[in-house]
N, C-alpha and C positions, 0 to 999 in steps of 0.2 A: 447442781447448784447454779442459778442464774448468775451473767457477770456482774457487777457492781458499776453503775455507773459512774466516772470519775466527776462526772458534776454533784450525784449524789453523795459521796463520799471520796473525795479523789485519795486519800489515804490508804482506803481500803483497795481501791481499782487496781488492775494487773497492767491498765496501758494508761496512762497519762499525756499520751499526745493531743495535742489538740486542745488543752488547756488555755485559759488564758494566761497572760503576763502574770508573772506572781512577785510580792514584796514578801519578806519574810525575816521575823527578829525572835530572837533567842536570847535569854542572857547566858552567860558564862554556870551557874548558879543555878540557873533552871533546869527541873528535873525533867522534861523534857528536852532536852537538849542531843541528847544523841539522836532521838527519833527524828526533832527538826533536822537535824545535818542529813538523815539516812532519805527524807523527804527531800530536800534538796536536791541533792545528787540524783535524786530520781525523776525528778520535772528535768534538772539539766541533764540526763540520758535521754528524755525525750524530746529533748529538743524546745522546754517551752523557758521564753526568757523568766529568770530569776534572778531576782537583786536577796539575798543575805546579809544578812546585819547580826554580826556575834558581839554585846555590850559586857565587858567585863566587868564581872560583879555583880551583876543582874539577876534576879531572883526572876521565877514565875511571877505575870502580871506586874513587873516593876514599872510599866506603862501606867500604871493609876496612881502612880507615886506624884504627889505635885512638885515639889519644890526639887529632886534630886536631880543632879547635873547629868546624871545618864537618861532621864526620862527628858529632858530639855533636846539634848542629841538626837534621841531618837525619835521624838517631833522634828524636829530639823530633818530627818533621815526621811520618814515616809511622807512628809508633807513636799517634800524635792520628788520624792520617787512619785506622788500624786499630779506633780503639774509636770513631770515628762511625759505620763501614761496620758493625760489630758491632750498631749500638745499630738499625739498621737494622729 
């Protein structure tokens, strides 16, 4: 089986180095949540910077929510992590 490109899928990839910077948010409540943390830990094995952000309370996609105070943060959150990666 051919390897998987980590740009094509870096998920599925065996090496992850050489990635770019990564932002990354999860809620507490998201059923992907163990998988986002197991992804984490595996860019930071390789060495590629990673900012995580765990919102408590947070369901999947609570990022489309308008009015709720966690989705307020977490605009505050990647729009910070947006103008460091810029300033880059």
């Amino acid at each position: 089986m051919n390897e998987i490109s980590p740009h094509a899928s870096p998920a599925l990839a065996s090496d992850l180095a050489g990635l770019p910077p990564c932002f990354m948010m999860s809620g507490t409540l998201d059923l992907f949540l163990e998988e986002d943390l197991e992804y984490a830990r595996r860019l930071i094995r390789a060495g590629v910077p990673t900012e995580l952000h765990i919102y408590p309370g947070a369901f999947h996609a609570f990022d489309f929510q308008k009015d709720a105070d966690v989705t307020g943060q977490f605009r505050v959150d990647s729009l910070a992590a947006l103008r460091r990666s810029l300033k880059m």
